[in-house]
Biotite code that builds the C-alpha atoms (Angstrom):
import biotite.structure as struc

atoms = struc.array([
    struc.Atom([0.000, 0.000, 0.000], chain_id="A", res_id=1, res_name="UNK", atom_name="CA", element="C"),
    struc.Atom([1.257, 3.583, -0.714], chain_id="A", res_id=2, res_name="UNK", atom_name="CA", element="C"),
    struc.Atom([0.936, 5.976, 2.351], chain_id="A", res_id=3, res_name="UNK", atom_name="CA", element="C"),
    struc.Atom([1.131, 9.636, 1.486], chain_id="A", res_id=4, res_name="UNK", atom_name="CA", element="C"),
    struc.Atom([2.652, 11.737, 4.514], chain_id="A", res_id=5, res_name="UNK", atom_name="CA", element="C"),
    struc.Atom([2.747, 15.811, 4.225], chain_id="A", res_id=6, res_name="UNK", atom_name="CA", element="C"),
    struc.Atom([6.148, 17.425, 4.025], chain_id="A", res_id=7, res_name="UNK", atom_name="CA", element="C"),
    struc.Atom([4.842, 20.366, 6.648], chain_id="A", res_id=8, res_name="UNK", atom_name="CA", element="C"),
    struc.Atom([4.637, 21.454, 10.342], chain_id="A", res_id=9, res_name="UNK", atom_name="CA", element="C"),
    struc.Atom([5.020, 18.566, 13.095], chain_id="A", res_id=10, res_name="UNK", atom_name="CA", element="C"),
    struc.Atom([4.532, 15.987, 10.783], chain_id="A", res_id=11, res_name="UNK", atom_name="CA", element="C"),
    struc.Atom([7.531, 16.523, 9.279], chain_id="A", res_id=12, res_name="UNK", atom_name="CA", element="C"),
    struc.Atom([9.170, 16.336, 11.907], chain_id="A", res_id=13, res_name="UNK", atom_name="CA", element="C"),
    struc.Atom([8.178, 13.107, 13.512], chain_id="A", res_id=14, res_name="UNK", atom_name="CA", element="C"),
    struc.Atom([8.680, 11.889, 9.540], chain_id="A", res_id=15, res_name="UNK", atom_name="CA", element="C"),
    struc.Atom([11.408, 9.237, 10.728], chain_id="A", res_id=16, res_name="UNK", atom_name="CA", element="C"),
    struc.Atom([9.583, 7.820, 13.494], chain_id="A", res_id=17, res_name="UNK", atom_name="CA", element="C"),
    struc.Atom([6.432, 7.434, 11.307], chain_id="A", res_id=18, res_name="UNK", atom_name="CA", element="C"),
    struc.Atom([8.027, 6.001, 7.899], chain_id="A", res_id=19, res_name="UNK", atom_name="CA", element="C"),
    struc.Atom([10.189, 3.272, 10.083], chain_id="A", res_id=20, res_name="UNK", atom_name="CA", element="C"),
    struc.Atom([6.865, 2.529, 11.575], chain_id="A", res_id=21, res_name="UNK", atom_name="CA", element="C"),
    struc.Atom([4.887, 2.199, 8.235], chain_id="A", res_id=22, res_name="UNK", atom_name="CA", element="C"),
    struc.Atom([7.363, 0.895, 6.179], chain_id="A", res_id=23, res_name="UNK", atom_name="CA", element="C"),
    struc.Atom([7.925, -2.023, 8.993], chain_id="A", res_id=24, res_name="UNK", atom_name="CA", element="C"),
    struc.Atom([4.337, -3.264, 8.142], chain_id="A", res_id=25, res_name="UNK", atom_name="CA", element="C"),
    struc.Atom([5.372, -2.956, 4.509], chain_id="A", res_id=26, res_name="UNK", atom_name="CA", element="C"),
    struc.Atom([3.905, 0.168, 3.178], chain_id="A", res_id=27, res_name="UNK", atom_name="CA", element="C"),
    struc.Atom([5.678, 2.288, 0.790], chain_id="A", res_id=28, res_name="UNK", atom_name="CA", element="C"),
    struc.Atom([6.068, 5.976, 2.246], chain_id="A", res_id=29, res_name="UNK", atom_name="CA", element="C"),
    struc.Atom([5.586, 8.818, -0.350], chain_id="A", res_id=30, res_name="UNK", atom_name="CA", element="C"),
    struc.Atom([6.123, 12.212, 0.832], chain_id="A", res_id=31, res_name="UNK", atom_name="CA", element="C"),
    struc.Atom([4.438, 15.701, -0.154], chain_id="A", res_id=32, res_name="UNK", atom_name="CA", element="C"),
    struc.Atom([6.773, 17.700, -2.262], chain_id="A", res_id=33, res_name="UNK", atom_name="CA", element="C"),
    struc.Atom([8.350, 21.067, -1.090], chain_id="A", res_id=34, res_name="UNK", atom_name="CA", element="C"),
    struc.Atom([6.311, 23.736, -0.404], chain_id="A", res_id=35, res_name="UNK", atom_name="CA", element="C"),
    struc.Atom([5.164, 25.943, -3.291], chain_id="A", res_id=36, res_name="UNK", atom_name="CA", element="C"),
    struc.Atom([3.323, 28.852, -4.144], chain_id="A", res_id=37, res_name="UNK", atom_name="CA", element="C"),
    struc.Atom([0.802, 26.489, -6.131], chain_id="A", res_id=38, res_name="UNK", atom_name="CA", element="C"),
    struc.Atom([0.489, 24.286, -3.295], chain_id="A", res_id=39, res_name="UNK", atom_name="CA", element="C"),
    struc.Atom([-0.438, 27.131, -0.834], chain_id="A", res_id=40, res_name="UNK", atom_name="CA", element="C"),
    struc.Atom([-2.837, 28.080, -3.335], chain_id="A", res_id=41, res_name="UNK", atom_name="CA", element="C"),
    struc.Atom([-4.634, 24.772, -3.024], chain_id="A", res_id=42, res_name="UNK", atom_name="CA", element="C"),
    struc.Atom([-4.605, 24.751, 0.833], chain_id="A", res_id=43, res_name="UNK", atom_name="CA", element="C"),
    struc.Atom([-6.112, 28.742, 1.014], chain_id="A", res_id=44, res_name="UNK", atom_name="CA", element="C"),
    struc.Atom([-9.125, 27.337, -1.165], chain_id="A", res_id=45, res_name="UNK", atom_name="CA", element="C"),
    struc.Atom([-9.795, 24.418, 1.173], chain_id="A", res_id=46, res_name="UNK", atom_name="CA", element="C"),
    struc.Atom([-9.082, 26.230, 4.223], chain_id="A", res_id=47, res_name="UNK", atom_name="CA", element="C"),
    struc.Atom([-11.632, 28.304, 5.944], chain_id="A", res_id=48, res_name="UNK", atom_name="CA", element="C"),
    struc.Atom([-10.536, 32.112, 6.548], chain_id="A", res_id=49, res_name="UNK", atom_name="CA", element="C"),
    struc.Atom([-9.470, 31.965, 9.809], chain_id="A", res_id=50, res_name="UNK", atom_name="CA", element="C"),
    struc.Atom([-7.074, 29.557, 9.542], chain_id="A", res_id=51, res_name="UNK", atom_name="CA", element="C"),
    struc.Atom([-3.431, 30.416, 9.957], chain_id="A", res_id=52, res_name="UNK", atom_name="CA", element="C"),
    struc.Atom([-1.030, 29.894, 7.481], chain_id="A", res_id=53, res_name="UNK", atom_name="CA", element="C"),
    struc.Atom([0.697, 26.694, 8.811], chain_id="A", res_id=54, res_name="UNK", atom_name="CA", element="C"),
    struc.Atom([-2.374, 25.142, 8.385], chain_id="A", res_id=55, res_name="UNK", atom_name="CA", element="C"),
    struc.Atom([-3.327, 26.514, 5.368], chain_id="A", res_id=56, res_name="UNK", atom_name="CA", element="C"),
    struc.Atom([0.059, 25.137, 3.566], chain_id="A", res_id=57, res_name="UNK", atom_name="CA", element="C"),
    struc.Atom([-0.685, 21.600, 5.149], chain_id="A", res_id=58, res_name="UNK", atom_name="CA", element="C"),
    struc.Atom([-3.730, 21.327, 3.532], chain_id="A", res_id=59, res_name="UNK", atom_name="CA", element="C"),
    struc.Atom([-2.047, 22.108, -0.027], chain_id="A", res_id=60, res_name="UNK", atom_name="CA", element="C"),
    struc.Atom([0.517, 19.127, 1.002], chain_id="A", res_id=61, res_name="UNK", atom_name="CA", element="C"),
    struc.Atom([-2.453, 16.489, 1.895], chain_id="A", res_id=62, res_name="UNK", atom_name="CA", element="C"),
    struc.Atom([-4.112, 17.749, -1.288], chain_id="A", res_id=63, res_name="UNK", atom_name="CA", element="C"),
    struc.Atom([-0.860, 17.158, -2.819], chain_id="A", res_id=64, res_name="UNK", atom_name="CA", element="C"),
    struc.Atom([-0.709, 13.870, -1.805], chain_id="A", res_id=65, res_name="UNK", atom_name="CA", element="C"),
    struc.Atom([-4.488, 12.296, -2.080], chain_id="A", res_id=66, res_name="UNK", atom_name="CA", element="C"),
    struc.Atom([-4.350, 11.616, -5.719], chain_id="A", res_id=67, res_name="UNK", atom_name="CA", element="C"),
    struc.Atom([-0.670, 9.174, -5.600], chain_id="A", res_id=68, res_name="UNK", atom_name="CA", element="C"),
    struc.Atom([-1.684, 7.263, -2.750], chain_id="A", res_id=69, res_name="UNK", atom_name="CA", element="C"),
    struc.Atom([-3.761, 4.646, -1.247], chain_id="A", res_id=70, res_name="UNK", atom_name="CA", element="C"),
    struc.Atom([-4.128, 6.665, 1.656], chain_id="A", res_id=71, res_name="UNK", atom_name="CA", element="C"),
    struc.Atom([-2.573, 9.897, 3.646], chain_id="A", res_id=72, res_name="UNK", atom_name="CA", element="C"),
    struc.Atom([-1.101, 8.826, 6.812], chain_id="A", res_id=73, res_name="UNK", atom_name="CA", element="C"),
    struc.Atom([-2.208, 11.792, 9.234], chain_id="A", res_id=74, res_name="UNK", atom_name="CA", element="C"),
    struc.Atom([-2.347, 10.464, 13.284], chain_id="A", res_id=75, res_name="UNK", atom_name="CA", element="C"),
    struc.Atom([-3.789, 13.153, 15.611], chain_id="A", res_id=76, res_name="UNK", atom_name="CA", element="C"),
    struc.Atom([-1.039, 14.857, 17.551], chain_id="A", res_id=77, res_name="UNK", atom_name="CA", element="C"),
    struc.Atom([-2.274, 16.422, 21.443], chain_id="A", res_id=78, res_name="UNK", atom_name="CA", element="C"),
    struc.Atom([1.397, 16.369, 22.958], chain_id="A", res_id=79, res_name="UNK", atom_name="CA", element="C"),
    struc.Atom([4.851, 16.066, 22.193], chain_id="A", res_id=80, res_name="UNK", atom_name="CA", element="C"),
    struc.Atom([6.049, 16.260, 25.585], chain_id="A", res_id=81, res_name="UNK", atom_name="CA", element="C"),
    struc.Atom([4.592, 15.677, 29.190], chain_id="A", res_id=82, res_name="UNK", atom_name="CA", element="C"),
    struc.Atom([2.563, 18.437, 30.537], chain_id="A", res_id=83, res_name="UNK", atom_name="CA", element="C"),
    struc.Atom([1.959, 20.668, 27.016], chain_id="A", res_id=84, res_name="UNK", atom_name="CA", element="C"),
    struc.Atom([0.010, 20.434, 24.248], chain_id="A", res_id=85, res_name="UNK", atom_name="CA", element="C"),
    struc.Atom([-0.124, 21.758, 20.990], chain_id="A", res_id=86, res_name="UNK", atom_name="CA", element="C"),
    struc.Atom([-2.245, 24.348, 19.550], chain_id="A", res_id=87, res_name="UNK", atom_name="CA", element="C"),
    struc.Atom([-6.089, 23.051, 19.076], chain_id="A", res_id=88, res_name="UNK", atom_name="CA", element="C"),
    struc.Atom([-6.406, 24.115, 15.193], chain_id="A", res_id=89, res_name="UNK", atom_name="CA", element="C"),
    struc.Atom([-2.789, 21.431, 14.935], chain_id="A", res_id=90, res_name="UNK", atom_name="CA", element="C"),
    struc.Atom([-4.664, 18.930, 17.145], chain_id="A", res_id=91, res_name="UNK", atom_name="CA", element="C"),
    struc.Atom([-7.799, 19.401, 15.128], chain_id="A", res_id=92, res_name="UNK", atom_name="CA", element="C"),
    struc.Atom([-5.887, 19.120, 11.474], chain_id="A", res_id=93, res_name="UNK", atom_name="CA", element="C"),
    struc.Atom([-6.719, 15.292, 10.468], chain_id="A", res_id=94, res_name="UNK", atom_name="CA", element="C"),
    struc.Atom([-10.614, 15.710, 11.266], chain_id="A", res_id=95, res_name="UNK", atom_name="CA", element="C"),
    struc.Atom([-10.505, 18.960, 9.163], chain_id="A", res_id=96, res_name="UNK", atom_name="CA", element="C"),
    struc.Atom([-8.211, 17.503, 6.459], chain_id="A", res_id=97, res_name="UNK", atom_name="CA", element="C"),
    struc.Atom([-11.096, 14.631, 6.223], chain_id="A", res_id=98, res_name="UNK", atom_name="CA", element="C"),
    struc.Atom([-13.968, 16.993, 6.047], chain_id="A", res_id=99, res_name="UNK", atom_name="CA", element="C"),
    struc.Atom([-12.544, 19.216, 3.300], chain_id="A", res_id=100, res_name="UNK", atom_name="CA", element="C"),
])
């Protein structure tokens, strides 16, 4: 199976942890391109106004990705770290990434 994963924020990020973890169940791991001015484009139109900018260049990479794969790899992230938590429109990204 190919698993898209986006090339943006946290995701990014936690990318090694993730592709040894999908690619140990034997998916293949495709990742969202760099960030472009096309690809923000994308994200604005699917995002709603008041979304930041962060979240509006995700959305262009998961776009980016939905039409290679089998399926986008997105797990909901609350905490990286004991005690904290990251901000609620981050926490909320999957579930709005689903909707759109």
């Amino acid at each position: 199976m190919r698993v898209g994963y986006p090339r943006a924020l946290l995701y990014y990020h936690c990318f090694p942890f993730w592709k040894g973890f999908l690619e140990h169940f034997g998916h293949q791991v495709c990742v969202s391109g760099q960030t472009t001015k096309k690809l923000l484009e994308s994200g604005i139109e699917k995002t709603v106004g008041e979304a930041c900018l962060p979240v509006k260049i995700f959305f262009g990479h998961a776009l980016a990705l939905k039409d290679s794969v089998d399926a986008v790899f997105l797990p909901r992230l609350v905490s990286l770290e004991q005690k904290t938590y990251i901000c609620p429109k981050f926490m909320g990204l999957p579930s709005m990434i689903r909707a759109s």
